[in-house]
DOBA-411639 format. One record per residue (C-alpha): residue number from 1; x, y, z. Coordinates in steps of 0.05 Angstrom, whole numbers, padded with zeros to 5 digits. Example, Ala and Ser with C-alpha at 12.3 -4.5 7.8 and 13.67 -1.06 7.14 Angstrom:
! DOBA-411639
     k       xx       yy       zz
     1    00246   -00090    00156
     2    00273   -00021    00143
//
This chain:
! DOBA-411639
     k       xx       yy       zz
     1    00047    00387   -00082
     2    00051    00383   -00160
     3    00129    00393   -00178
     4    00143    00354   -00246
     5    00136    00385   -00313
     6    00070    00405   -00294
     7    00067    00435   -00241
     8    00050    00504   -00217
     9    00116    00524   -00242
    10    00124    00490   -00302
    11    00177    00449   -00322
    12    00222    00495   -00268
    13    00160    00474   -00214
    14    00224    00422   -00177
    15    00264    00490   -00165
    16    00212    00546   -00154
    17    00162    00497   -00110
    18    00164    00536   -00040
    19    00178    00497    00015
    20    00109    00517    00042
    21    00082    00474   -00006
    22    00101    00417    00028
    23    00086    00432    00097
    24    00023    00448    00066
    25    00017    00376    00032
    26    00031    00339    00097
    27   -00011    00386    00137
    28   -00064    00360    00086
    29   -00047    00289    00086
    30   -00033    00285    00161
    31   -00103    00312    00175
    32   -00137    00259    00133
    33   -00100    00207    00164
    34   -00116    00241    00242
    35   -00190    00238    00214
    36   -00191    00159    00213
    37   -00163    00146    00277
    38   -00083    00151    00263
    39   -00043    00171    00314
    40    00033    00162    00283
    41    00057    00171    00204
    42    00114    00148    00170
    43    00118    00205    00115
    44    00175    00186    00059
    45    00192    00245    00044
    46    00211    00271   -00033
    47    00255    00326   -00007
    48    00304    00370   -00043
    49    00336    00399    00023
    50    00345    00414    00095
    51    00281    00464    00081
    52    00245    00413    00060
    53    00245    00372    00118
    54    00233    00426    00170
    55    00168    00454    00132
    56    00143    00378    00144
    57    00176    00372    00212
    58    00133    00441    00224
    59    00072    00419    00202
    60    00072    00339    00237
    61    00088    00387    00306
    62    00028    00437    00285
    63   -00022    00381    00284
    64    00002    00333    00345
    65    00011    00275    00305
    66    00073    00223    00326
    67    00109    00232    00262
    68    00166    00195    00227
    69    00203    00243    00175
    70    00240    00193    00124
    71    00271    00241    00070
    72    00270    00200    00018
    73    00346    00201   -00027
    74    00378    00162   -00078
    75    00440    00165   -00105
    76    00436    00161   -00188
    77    00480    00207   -00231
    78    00419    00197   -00276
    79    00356    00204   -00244
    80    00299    00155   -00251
    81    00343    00117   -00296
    82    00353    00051   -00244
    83    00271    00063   -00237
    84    00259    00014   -00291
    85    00285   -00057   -00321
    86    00330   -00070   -00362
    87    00288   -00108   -00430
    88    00310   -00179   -00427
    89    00329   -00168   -00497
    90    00366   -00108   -00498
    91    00423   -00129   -00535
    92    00374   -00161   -00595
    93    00337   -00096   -00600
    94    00397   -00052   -00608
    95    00432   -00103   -00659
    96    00364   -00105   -00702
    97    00365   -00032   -00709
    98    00441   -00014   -00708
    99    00474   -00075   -00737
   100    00519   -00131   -00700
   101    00558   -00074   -00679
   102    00511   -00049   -00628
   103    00494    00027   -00612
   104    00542    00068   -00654
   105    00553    00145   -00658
   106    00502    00168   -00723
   107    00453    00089   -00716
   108    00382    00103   -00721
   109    00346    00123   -00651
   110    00317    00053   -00618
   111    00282    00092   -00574
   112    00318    00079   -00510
   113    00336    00110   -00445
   114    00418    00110   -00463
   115    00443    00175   -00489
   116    00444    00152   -00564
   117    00370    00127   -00560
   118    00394    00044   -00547
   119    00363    00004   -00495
   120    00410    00002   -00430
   121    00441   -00068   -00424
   122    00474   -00043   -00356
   123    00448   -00005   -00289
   124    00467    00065   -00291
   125    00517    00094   -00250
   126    00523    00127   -00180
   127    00537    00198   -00165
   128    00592    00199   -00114
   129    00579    00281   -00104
   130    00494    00258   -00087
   131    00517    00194   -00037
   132    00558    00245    00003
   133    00503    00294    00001
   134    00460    00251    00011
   135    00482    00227    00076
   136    00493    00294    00103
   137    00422    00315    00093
   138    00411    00258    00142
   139    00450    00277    00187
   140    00437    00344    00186
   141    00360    00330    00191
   142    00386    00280    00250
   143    00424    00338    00283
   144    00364    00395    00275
   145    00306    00353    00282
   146    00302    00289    00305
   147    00259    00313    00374
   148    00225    00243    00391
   149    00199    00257    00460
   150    00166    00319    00429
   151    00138    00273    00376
   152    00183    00287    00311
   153    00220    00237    00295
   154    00282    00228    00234
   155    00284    00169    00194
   156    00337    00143    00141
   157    00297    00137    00069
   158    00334    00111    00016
   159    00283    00107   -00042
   160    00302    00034   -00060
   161    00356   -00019   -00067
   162    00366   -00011   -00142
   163    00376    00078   -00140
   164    00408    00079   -00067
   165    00478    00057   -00080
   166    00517    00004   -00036
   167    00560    00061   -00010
   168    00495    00107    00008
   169    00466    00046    00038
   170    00530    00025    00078
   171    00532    00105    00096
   172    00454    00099    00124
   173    00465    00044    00168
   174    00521    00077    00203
   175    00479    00150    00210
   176    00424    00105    00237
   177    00467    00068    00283
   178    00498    00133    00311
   179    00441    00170    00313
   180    00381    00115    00342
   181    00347    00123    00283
   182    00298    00081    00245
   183    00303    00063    00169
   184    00245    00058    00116
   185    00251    00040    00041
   186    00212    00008   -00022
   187    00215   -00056   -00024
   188    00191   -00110   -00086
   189    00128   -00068   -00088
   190    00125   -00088   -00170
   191    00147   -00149   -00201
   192    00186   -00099   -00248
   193    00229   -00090   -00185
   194    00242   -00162   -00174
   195    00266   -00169   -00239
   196    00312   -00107   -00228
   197    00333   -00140   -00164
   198    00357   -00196   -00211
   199    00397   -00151   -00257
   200    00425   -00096   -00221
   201    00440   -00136   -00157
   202    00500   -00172   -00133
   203    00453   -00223   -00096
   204    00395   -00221   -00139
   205    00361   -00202   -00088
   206    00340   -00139   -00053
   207    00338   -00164    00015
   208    00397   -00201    00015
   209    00434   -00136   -00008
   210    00397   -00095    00045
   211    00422   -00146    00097
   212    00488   -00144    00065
   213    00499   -00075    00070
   214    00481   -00067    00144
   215    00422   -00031    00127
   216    00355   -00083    00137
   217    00382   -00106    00211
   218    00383   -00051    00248
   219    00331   -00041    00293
   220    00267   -00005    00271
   221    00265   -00027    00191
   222    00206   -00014    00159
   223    00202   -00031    00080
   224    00143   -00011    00041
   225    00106   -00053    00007
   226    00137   -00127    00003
   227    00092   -00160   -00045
   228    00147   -00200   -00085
   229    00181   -00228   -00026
   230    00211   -00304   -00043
   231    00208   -00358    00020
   232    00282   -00349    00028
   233    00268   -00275    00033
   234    00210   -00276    00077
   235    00248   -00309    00132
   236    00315   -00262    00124
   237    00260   -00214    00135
   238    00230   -00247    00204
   239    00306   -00258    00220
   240    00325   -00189    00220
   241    00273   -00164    00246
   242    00247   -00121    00194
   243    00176   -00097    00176
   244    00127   -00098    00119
   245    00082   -00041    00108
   246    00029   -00070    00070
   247   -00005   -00017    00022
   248   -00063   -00055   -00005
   249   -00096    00006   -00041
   250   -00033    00034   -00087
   251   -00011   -00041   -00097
   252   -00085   -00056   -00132
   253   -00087    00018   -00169
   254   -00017    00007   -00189
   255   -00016   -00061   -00210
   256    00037   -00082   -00168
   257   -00001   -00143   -00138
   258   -00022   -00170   -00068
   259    00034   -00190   -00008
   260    00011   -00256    00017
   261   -00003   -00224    00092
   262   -00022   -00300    00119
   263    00039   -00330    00089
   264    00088   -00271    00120
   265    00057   -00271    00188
   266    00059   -00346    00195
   267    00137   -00338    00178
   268    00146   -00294    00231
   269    00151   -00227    00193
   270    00118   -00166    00225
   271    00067   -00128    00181
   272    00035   -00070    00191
   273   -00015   -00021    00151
   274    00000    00038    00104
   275   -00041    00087    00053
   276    00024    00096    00015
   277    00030    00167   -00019
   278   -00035    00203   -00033
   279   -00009    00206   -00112
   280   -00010    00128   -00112
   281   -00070    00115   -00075
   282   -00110    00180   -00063
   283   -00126    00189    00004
   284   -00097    00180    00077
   285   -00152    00154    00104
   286   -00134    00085    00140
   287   -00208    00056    00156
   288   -00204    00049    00079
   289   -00134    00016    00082
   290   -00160   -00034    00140
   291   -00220   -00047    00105
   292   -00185   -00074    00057
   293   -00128   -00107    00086
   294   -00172   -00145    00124
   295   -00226   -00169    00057
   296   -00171   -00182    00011
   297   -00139   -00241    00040
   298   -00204   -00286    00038
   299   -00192   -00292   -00033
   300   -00136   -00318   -00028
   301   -00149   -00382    00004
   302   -00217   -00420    00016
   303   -00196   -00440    00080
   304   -00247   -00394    00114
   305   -00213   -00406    00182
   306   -00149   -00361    00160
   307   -00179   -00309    00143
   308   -00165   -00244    00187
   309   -00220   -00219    00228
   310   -00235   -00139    00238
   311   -00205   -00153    00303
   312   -00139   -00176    00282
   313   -00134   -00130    00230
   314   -00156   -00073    00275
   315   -00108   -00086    00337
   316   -00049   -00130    00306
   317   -00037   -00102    00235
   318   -00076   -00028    00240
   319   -00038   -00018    00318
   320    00014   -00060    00356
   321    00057   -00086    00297
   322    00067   -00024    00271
   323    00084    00018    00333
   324    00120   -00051    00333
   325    00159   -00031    00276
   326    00178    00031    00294
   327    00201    00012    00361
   328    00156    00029    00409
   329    00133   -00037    00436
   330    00161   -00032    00504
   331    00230   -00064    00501
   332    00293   -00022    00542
   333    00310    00035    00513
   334    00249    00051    00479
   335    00205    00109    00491
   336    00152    00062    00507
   337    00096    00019    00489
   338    00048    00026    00444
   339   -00011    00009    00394
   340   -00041   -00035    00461
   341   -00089   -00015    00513
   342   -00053   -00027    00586
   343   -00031    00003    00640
   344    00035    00041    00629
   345    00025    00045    00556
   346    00041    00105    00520
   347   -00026    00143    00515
   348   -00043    00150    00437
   349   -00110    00138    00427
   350   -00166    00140    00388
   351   -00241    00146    00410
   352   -00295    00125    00373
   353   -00375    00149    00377
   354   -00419    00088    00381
   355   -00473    00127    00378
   356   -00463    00155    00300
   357   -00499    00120    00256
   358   -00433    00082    00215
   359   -00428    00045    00286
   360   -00500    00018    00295
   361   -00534   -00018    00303
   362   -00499   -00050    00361
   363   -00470   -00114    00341
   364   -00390   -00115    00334
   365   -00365   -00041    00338
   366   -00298   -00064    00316
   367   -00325   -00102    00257
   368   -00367   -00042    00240
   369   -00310    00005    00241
   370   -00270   -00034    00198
   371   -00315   -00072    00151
   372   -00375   -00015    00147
   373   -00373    00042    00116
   374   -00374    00122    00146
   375   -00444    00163    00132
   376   -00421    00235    00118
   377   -00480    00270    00121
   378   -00485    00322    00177
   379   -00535    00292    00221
   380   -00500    00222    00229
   381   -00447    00239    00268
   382   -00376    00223    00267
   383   -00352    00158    00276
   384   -00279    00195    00306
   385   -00292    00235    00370
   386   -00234    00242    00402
   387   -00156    00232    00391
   388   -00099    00225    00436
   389   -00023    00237    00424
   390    00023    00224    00474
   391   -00033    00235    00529
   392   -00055    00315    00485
   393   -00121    00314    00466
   394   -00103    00331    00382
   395   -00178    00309    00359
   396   -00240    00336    00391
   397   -00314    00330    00369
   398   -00287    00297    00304
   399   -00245    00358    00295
   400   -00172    00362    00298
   401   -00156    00411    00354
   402   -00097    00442    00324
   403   -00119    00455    00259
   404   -00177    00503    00228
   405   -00201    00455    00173
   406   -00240    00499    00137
   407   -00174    00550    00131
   408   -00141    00490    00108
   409   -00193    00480    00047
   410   -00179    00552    00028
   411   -00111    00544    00025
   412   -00113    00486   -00017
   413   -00167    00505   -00066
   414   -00126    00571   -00077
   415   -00060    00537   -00085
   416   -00077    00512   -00156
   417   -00124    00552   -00204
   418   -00149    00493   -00248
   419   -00169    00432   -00248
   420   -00120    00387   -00273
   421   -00140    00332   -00342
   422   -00106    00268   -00332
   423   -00080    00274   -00407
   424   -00021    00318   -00375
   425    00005    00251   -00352
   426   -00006    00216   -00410
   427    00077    00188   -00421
   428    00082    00205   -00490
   429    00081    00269   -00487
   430    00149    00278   -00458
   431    00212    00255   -00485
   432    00242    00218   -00433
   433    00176    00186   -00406
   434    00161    00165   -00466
   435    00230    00122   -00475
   436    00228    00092   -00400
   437    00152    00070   -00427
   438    00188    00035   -00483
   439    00240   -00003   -00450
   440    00185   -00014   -00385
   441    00134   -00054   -00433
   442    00203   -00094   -00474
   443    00215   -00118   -00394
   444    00149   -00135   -00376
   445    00140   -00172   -00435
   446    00084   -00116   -00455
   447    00114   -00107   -00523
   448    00118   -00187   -00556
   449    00119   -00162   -00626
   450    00186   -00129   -00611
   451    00215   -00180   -00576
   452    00286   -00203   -00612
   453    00330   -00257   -00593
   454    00344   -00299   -00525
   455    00316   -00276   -00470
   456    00328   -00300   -00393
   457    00276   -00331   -00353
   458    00255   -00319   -00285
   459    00215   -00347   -00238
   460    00170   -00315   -00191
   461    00121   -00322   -00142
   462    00050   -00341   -00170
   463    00012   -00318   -00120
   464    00005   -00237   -00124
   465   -00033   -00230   -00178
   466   -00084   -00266   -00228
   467   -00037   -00266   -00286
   468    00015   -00318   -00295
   469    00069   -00279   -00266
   470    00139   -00318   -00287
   471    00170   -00293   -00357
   472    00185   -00347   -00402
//
């Protein structure tokens, strides 16, 4: 549901957005993923309040899914501000425009994100008043919502390590702790948020300072993304426990690079599959996201024998490891076990027609669900038949039973009049964007011709995308 500047609101689209907009959004995106055989979401949730989270919490329960409401906070006085890194060369930049004196009251504009137009040399603040607000949204979603034996389940969200403060993420630990709860945040999905790791950090690194704060080893940590993991990191990671959602799709279409999954699993780190939002990689649909998963990695190595097979990718990363990861794999005190096919297991499940004509002709139907692709045309059937949640029947005939798709098309092609041109988006056309553009391509070494002065270097992993990634 579109709620910047351009939404269906205009620039007042954050505060006039109904809060049926986003039960219809997840209603949309929970349907797609139902479609491909998912039978529990972990939705991080941009929420503005308590509303918020029960129009999603209503929707999840409409269709049957298992769901995992994360409401996703952060604590910034200024928002987006800690969203970007700081130019190596800050200082250099202001001085060349200002003088030796630095950013001054009446100095020419250098096109910054501070206040006076400078480049930021520092991370920006906290806001005491959101942390505390923050944590009571949790709590109160906690309190009203958190219904896991009816399949809604509360999670703690921060956004990330770098615009969740130490006190929010202290403060989440303890509401998860009290409350059972799992916990799900970004983590190094860019190499723009390793390097803020670096700056903004006391550690230098995001996991240490999630494992500092209490917050990564609690049970049930799931962190999206993890493609800029170090060695030391990885193994903090297997040590506490935690998971890595591996988006494959938004972390090609964004540029953010691709987590060693090989590497991480022989480590010991659990890893599991995500779609990430449908505004970073368009679409819920996971056959796509395990398709993927499981063709990327043989580029990575020519060692033919380590590359993951449908199966693996299918049962490990696509089913147990991530009912794994949000605690449902059996152990006391659990709800149960699941992602498997055994006896006693909790009964979500997803049947497929080997009879439509994706799945023949009969040679592996696993390999063919994963590695083919899905016919749509009427007469080839659908590859989904049938869908189980929690032993109720919530797909039937490759239709969700709970929900009148073609009502659902209505709604959406009624919500917005237009079609939207990409242009909208273009960052220069608003103020703000514009400047975090500017002091984005100074950090990412995007801008050389501006470059002034000494610069740190840093080191990083070489192995996430083709580009020499270390800055120099």
């Amino acid at each position: 549901e579109p709620r910047g500047d351009e939404g269906w609101a205009g620039p007042e689209s954050w505060i006039k957005t109904p809060a049926a907009a986003i039960a219809v959004s997840a209603m949309h995106c929970g349907v797609e993923a139902l479609l491909s055989g998912t039978t529990a979401i972990m939705d991080h949730l941009l929420c503005r309040d308590i509303k918020d989270v029960e129009a999603a919490a209503f929707a999840y329960k409409a269709l049957g899914i298992r769901a995992y409401i994360a409401p996703m906070l952060g604590d910034d006085l200024e928002p987006y501000v800690n969203y970007v890194p700081l130019a190596r060369d800050a200082k250099g930049r202001n001085e060349a425009i200002c003088g030796p004196a630095g950013p001054a009251p009446g100095c020419a504009d250098c096109g910054g994100l501070c206040t006076n137009g400078a480049f930021r040399t520092e991370k920006g603040e906290r806001d005491p008043a959101k942390t505390e607000a923050n944590l009571a949204l949790w709590r109160e979603a906690a309190e009203k919502f958190h219904d896991p034996a009816n399949g809604i389940n509360i999670v703690v969200g921060p956004v990330t390590a770098y615009s969740a403060s130490t006190e929010l993420l202290r403060g989440a630990a303890e509401i998860r702790k009290e409350f059972g709860l799992c916990g799900h945040i970004h983590l190094l999905e860019t190499r723009a948020q390793a390097l803020m790791a670096r700056q903004f950090l006391p550690s230098g690194s995001a996991v240490k300072h999630l494992r500092d704060t209490g917050f990564l080893q609690v049970p049930g940590t799931t962190c999206g993304h993890c493609v800029w993991l170090d060695d030391e990191e990885v193994a903090i990671m297997a040590e506490c426990e935690a998971t890595a959602v591996h988006n494959p799709f938004s972390n090609l279409r964004l540029g953010s690079g691709v987590a060693p999954l090989f590497s991480y699993a022989q480590r010991g780190m659990n890893v599991c599959l995500g779609a990430d939002g449908a505004c970073s990689s368009d679409g819920q649909d996971m056959l796509e996201v395990a398709k993927l998963a499981n063709i990327l990695p043989c580029v990575a190595t020519p060692e033919y024998r380590d590359w993951p097979t449908a199966h693996y990718t299918a049962m490990r990363l696509g089913a147990a490891n991530g009912y794994k990861g949000i605690l449902l794999e059996g152990k006391p005190g659990q709800l149960g076990k699941g992602g498997v096919i055994e006896e006693g297991a909790l009964a979500d499940v997803s049947l497929w027609d080997l009879t439509s004509l994706s799945m023949l002709p009969r040679t592996d139907p696993l390999s063919l669900l994963i590695q083919g692709s899905r016919t749509q045309a009427p007469g080839a059937g659908s590859a989904l038949d049938s869908a189980w949640v929690n032993g109720t029947r919530v797909v039937k005939n490759g239709s969700p039973v709970n929900v009148d798709v073609i009502a659902l098309r209505e709604v959406l092609r009624h919500a917005q009049g237009e079609y939207r041109d990409p242009a909208i988006t273009d960052p220069s056309t608003h103020d703000k964007t514009a400047r975090a553009e500017k002091e984005y391509r100074a950090a990412m070494d995007l801008d050389p011709a501006g470059a002034v002065g000494d610069r740190p270097h840093y080191e990083w992993p070489e192995h996430c995308t083709l580009y020499e990634a270390s800055q120099r």
